[in-house]
C-alpha positions as CSV (number, residue, x, y, z in Angstrom):
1,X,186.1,-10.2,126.2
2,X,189.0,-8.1,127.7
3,X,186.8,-4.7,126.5
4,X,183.9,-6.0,127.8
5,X,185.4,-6.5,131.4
6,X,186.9,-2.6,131.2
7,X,183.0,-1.5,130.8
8,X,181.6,-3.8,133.9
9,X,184.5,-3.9,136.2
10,X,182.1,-2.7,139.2
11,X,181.3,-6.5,138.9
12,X,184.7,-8.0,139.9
13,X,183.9,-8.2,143.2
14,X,181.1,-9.8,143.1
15,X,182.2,-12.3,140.7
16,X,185.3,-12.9,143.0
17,X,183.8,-13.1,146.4
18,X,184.2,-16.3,148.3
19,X,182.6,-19.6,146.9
20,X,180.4,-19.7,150.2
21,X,179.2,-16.2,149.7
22,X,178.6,-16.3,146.1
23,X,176.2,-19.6,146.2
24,X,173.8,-17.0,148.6
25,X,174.0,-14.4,146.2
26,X,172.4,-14.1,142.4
27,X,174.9,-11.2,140.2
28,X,172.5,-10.2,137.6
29,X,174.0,-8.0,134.4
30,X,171.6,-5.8,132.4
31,X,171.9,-4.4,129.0
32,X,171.0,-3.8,125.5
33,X,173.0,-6.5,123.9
34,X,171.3,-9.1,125.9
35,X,168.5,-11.8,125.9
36,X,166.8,-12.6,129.0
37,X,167.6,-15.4,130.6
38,X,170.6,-16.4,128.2
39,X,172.8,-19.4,129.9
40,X,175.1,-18.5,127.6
41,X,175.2,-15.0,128.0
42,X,175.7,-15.2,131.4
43,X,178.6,-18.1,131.0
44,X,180.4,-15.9,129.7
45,X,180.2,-12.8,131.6
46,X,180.3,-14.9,134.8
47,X,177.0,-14.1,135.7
48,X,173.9,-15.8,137.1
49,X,171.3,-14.1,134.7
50,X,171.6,-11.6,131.9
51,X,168.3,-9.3,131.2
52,X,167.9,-7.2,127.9
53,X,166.9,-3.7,128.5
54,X,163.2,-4.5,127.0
55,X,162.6,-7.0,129.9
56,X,163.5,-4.7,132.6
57,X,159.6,-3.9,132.7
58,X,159.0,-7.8,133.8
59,X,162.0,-7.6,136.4
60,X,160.3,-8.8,139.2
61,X,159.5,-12.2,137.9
62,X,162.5,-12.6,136.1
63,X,164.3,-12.1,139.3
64,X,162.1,-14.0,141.3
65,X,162.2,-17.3,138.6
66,X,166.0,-16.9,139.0
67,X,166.2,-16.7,142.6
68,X,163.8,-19.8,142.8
69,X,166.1,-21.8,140.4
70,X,169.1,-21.1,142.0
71,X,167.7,-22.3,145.4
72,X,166.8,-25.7,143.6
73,X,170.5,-25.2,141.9
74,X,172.5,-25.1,145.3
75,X,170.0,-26.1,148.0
76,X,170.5,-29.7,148.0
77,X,174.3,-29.0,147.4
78,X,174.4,-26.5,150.8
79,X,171.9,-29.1,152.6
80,X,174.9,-31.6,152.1
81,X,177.6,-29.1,152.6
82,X,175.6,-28.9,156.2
83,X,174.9,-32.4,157.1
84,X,179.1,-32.7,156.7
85,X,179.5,-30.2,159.1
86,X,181.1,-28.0,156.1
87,X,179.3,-24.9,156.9
């Protein structure tokens, strides 16, 4: 795990932004080693989607099936977050 953070440091920030900020935002990792749309995967690189380099042709619905499941993911959770003046 340590070597694999060396190789995708560029992704720290991301990763650590503020809780508020990173429910809005979807970090998405590409790379040989990976299967599309592995929870696990993505667990454990602390990502929201992985994508293997032969899927990259068939980004834009991949991206678009992942942006529409994290909106059903954290919308009610934000709605709420809202409605108890939160955010």
């Amino acid at each position: 795990m340590l070597r694999t953070w060396r190789r995708i440091r560029s992704l720290t920030p991301a990763i650590n932004a503020p809780t508020d900020q990173r429910r809005t935002q979807i970090v998405v990792l590409v790379g040989a080693s990976f299967v599309t749309n592995d929870e696990m995967q993505a667990f454990r690189h602390s990502v929201d989607l992985v994508i293997g380099l032969a899927d990259v042709v068939n980004l834009r619905p991949v991206l678009r099936r992942a942006t529409l499941r994290s909106q059903e993911f954290f919308g009610p959770y934000i709605d709420a977050l809202k409605a108890a003046g939160k955010i």
